[in-house]
N, CA, C and O atoms as a Tinker XYZ file with bonds, in Angstrom:
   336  protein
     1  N    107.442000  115.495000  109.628000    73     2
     2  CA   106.116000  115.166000  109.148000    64     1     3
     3  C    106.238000  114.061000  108.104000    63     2     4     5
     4  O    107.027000  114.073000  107.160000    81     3
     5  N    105.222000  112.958000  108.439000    73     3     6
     6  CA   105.821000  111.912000  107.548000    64     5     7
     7  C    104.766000  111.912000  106.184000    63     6     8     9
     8  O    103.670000  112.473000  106.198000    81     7
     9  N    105.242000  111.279000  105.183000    73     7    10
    10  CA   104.841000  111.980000  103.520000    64     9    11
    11  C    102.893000  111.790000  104.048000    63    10    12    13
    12  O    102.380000  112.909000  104.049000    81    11
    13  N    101.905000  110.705000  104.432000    73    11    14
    14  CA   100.467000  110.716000  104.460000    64    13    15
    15  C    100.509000  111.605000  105.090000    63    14    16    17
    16  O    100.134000  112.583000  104.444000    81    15
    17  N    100.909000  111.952000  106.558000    73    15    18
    18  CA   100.691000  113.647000  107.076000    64    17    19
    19  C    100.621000  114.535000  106.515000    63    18    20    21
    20  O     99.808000  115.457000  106.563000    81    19
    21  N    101.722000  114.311000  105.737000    73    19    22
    22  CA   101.685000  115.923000  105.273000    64    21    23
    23  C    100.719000  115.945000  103.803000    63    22    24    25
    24  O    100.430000  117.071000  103.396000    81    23
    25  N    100.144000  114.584000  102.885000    73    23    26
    26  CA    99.346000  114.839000  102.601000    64    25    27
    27  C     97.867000  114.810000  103.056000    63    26    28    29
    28  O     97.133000  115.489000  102.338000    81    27
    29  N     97.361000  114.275000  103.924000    73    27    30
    30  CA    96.573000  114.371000  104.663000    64    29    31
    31  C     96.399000  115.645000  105.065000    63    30    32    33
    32  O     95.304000  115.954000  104.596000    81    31
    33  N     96.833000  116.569000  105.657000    73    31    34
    34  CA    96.409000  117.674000  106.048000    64    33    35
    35  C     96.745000  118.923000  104.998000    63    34    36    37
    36  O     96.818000  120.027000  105.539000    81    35
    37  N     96.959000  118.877000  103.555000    73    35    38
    38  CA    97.108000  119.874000  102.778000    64    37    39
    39  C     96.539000  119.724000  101.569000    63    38    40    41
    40  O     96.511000  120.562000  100.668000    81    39
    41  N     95.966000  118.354000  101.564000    73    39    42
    42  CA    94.754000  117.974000  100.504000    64    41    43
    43  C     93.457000  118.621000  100.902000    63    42    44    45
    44  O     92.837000  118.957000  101.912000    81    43
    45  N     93.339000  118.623000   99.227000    73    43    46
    46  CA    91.819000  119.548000   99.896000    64    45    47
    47  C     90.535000  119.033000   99.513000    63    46    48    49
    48  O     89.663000  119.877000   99.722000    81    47
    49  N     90.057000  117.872000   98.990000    73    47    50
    50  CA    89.041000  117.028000   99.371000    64    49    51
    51  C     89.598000  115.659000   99.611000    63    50    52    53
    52  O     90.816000  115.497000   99.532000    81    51
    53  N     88.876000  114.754000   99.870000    73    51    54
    54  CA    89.136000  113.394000  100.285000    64    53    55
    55  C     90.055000  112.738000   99.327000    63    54    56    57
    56  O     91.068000  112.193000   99.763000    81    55
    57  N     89.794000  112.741000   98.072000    73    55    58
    58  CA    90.698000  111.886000   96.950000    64    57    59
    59  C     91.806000  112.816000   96.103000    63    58    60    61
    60  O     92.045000  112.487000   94.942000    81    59
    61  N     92.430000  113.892000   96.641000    73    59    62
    62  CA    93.098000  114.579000   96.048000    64    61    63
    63  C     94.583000  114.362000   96.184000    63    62    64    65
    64  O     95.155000  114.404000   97.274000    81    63
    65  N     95.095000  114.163000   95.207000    73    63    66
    66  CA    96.354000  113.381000   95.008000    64    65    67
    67  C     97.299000  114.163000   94.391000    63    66    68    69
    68  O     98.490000  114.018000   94.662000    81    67
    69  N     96.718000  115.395000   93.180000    73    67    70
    70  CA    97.610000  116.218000   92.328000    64    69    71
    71  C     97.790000  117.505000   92.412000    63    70    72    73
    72  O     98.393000  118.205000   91.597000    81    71
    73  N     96.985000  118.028000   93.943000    73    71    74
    74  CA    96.908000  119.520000   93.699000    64    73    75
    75  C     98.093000  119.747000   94.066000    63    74    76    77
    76  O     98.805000  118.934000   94.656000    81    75
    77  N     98.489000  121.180000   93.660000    73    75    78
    78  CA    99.684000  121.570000   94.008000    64    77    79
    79  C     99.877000  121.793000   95.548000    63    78    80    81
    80  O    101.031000  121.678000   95.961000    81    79
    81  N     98.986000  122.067000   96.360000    73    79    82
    82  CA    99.502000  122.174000   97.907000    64    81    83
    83  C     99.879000  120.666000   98.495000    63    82    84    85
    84  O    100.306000  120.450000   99.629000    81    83
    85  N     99.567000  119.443000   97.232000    73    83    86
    86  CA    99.747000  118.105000   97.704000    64    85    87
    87  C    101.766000  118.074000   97.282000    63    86    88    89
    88  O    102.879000  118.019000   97.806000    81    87
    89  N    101.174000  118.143000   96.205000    73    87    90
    90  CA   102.756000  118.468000   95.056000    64    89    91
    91  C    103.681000  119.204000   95.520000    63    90    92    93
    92  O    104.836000  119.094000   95.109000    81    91
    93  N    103.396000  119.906000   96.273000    73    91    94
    94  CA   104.220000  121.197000   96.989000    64    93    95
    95  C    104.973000  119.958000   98.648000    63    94    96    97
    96  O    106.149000  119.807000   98.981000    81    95
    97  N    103.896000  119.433000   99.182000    73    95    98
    98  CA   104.535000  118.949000  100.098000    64    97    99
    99  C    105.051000  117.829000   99.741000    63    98   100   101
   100  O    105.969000  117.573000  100.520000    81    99
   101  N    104.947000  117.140000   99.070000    73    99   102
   102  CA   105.639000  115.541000   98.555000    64   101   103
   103  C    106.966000  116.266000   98.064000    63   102   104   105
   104  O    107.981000  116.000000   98.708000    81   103
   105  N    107.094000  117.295000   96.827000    73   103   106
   106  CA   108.560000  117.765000   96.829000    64   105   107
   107  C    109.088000  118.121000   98.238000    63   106   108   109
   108  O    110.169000  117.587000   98.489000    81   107
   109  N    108.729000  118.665000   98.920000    73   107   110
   110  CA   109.468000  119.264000   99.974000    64   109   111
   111  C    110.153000  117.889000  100.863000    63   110   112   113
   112  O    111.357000  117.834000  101.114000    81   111
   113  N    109.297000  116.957000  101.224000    73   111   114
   114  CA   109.763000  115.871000  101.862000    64   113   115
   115  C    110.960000  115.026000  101.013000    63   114   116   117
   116  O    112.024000  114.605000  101.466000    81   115
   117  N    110.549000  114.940000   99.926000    73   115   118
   118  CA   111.840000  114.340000   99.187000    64   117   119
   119  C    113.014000  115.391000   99.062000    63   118   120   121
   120  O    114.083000  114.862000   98.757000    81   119
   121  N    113.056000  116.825000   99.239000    73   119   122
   122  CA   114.197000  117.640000   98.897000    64   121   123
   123  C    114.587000  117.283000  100.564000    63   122   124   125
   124  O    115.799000  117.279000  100.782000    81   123
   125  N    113.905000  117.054000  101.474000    73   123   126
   126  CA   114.320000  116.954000  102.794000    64   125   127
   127  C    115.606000  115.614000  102.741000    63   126   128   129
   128  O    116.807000  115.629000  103.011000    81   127
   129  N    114.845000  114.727000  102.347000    73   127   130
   130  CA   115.313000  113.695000  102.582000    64   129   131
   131  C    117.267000  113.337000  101.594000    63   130   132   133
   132  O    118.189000  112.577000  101.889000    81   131
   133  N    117.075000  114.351000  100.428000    73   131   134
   134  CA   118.161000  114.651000   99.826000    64   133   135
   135  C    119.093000  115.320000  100.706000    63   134   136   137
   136  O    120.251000  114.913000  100.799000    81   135
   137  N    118.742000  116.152000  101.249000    73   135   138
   138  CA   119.636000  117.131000  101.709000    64   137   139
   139  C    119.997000  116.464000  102.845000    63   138   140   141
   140  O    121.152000  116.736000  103.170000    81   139
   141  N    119.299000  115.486000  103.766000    73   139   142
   142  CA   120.659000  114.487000  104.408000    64   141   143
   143  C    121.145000  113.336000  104.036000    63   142   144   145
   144  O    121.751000  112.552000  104.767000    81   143
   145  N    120.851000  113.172000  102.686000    73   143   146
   146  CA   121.348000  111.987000  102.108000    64   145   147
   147  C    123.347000  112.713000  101.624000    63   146   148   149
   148  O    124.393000  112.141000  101.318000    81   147
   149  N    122.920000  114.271000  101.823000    73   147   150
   150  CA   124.156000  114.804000  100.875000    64   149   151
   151  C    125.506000  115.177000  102.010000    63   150   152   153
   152  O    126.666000  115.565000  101.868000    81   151
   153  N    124.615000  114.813000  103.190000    73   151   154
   154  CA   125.278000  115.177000  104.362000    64   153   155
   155  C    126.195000  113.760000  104.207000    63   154   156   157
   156  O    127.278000  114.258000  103.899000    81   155
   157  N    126.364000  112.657000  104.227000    73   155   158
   158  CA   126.890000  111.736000  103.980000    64   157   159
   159  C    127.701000  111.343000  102.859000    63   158   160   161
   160  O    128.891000  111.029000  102.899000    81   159
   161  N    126.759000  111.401000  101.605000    73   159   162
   162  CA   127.365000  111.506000  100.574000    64   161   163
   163  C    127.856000  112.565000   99.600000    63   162   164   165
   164  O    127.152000  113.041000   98.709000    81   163
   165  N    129.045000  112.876000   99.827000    73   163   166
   166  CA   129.445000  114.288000   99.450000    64   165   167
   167  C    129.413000  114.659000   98.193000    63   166   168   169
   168  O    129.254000  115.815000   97.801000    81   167
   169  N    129.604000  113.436000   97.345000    73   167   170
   170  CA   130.235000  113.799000   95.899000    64   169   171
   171  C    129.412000  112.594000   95.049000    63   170   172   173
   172  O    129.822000  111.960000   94.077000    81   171
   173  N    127.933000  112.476000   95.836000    73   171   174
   174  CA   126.768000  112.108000   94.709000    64   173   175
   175  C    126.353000  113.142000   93.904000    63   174   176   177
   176  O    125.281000  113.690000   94.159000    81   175
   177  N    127.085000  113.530000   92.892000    73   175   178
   178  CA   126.961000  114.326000   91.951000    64   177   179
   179  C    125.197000  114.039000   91.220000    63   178   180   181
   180  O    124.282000  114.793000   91.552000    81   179
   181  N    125.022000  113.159000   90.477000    73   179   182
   182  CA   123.914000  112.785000   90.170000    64   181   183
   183  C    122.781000  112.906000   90.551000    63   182   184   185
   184  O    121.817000  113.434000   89.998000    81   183
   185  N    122.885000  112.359000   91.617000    73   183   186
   186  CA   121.510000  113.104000   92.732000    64   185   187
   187  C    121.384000  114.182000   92.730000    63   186   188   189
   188  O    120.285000  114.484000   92.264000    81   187
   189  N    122.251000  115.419000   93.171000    73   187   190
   190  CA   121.878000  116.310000   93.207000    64   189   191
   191  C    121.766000  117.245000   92.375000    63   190   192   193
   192  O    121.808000  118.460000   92.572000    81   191
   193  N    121.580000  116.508000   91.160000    73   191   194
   194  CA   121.113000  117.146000   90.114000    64   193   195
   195  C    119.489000  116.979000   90.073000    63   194   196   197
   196  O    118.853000  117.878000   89.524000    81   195
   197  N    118.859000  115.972000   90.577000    73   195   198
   198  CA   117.816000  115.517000   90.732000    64   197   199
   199  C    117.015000  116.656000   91.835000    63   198   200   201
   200  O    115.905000  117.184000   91.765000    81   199
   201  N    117.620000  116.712000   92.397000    73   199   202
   202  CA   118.066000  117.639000   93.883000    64   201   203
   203  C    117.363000  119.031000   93.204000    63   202   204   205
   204  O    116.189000  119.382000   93.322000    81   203
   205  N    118.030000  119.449000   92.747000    73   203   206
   206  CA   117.857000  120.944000   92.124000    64   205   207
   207  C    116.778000  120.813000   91.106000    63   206   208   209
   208  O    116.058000  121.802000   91.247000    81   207
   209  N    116.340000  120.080000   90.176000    73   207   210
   210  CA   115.260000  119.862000   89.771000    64   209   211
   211  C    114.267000  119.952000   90.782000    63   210   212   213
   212  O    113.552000  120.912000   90.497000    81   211
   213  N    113.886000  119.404000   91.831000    73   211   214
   214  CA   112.848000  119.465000   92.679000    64   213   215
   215  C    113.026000  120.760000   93.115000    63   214   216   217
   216  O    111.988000  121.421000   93.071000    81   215
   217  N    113.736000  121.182000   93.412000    73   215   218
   218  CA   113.400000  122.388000   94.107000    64   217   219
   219  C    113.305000  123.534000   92.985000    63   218   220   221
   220  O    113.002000  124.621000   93.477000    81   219
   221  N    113.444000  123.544000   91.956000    73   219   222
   222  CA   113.154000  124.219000   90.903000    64   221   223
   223  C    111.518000  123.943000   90.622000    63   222   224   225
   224  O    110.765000  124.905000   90.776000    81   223
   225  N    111.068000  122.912000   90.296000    73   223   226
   226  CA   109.900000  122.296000   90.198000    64   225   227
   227  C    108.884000  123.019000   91.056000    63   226   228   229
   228  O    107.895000  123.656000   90.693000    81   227
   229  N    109.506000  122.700000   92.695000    73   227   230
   230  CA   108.742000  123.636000   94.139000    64   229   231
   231  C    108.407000  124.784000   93.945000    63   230   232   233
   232  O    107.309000  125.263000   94.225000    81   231
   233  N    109.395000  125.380000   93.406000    73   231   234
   234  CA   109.426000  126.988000   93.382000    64   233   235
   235  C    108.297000  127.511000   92.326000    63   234   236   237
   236  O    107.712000  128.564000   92.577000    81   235
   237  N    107.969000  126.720000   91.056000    73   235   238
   238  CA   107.446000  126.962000   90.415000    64   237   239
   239  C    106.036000  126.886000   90.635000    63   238   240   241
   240  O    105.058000  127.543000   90.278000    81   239
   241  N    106.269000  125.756000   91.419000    73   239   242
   242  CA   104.502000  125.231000   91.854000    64   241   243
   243  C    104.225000  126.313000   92.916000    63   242   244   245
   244  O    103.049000  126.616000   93.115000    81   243
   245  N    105.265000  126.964000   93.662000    73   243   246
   246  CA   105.297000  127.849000   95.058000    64   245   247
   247  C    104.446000  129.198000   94.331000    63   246   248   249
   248  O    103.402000  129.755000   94.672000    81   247
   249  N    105.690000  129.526000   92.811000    73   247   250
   250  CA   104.837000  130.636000   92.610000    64   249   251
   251  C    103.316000  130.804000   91.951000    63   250   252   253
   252  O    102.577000  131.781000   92.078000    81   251
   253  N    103.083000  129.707000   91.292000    73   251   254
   254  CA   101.709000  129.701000   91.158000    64   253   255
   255  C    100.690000  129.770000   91.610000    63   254   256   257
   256  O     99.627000  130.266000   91.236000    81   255
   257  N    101.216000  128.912000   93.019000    73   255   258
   258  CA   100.108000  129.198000   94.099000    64   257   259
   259  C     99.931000  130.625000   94.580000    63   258   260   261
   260  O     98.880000  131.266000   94.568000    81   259
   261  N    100.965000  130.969000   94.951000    73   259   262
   262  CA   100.823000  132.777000   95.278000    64   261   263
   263  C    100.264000  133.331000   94.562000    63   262   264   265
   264  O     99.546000  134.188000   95.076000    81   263
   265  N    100.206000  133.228000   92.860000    73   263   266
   266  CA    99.325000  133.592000   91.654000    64   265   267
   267  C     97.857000  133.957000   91.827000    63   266   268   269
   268  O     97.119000  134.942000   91.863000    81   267
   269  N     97.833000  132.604000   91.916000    73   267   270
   270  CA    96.234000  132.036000   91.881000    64   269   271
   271  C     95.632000  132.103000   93.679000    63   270   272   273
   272  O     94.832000  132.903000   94.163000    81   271
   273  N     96.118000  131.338000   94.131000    73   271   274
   274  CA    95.334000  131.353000   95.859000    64   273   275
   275  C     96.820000  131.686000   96.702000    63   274   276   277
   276  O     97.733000  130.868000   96.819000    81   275
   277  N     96.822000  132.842000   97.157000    73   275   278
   278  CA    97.501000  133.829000   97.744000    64   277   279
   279  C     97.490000  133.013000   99.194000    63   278   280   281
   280  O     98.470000  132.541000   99.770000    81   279
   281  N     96.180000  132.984000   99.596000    73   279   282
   282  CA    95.538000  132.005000  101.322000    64   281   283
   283  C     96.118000  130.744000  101.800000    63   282   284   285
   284  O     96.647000  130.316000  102.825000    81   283
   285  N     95.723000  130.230000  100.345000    73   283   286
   286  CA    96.568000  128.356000  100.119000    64   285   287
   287  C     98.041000  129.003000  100.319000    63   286   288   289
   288  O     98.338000  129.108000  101.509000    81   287
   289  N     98.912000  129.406000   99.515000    73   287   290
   290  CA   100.283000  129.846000   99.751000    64   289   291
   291  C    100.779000  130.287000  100.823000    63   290   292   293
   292  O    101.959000  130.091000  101.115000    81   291
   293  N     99.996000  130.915000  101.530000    73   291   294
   294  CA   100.673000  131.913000  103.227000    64   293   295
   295  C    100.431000  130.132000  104.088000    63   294   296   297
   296  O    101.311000  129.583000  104.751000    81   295
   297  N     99.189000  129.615000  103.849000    73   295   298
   298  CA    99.279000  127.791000  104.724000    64   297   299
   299  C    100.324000  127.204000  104.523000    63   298   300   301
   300  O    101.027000  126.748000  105.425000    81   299
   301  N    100.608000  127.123000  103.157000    73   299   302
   302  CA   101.581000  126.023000  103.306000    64   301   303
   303  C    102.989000  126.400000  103.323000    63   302   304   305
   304  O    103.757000  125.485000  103.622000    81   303
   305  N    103.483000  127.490000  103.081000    73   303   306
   306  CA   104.712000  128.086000  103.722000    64   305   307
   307  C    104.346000  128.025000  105.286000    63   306   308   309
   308  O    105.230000  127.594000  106.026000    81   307
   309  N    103.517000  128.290000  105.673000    73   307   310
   310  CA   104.157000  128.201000  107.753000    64   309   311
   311  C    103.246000  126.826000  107.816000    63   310   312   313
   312  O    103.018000  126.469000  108.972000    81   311
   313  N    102.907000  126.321000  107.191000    73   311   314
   314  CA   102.443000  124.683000  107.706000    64   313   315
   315  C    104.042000  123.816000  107.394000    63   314   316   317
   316  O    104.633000  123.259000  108.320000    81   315
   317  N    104.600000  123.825000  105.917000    73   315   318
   318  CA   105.797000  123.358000  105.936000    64   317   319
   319  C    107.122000  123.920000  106.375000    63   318   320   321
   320  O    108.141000  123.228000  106.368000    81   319
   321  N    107.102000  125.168000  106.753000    73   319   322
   322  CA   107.931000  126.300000  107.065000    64   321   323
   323  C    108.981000  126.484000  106.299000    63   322   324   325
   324  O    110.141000  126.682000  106.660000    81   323
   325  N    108.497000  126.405000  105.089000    73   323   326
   326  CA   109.675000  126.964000  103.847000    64   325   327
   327  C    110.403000  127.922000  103.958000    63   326   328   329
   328  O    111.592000  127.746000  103.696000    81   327
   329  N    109.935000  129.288000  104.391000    73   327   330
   330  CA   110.690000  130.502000  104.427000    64   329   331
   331  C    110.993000  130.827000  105.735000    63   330   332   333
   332  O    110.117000  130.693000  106.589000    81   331
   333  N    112.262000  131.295000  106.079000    73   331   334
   334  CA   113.382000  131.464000  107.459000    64   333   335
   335  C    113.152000  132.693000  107.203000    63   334   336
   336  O    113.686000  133.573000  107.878000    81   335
């Protein structure tokens, strides 16, 4: 899913740029894009410090949403398919 897709379909009015189901998928595409950058580069240490920040960041924004809108949270786990 390429990054306007996936905000395009998890924004929730026309000009929404900061909600977290937006925030939620822009991290996810960039942790994507790390994790085969690491497939190559083994011992970019640096990055993946960056790396773990985002997905720390995700998680946080993940649990809030479950907090607050339980509905929004069950979408965008099987819209992005976070959980195996």
């Amino acid at each position: 899913m390429a990054t306007s897709e996936s905000v395009n379909t998890l924004r929730l009015h026309e000009k929404d740029t900061g909600s977290s189901d937006v925030q939620i998928a822009l991290l996810t595409e960039r942790i994507n894009y790390l994790t085969d950058h690491f497939k190559m580069h083994t011992k970019d240490n640096s990055s993946r410090r960056g790396l773990l920040q985002m997905v720390a960041r995700r998680r946080s924004l993940l649990d809030y949403l479950k907090r607050t809108a339980p509905d929004r949270y069950k979408a965008i786990v099987e819209k992005l398919s976070l959980r195996r």
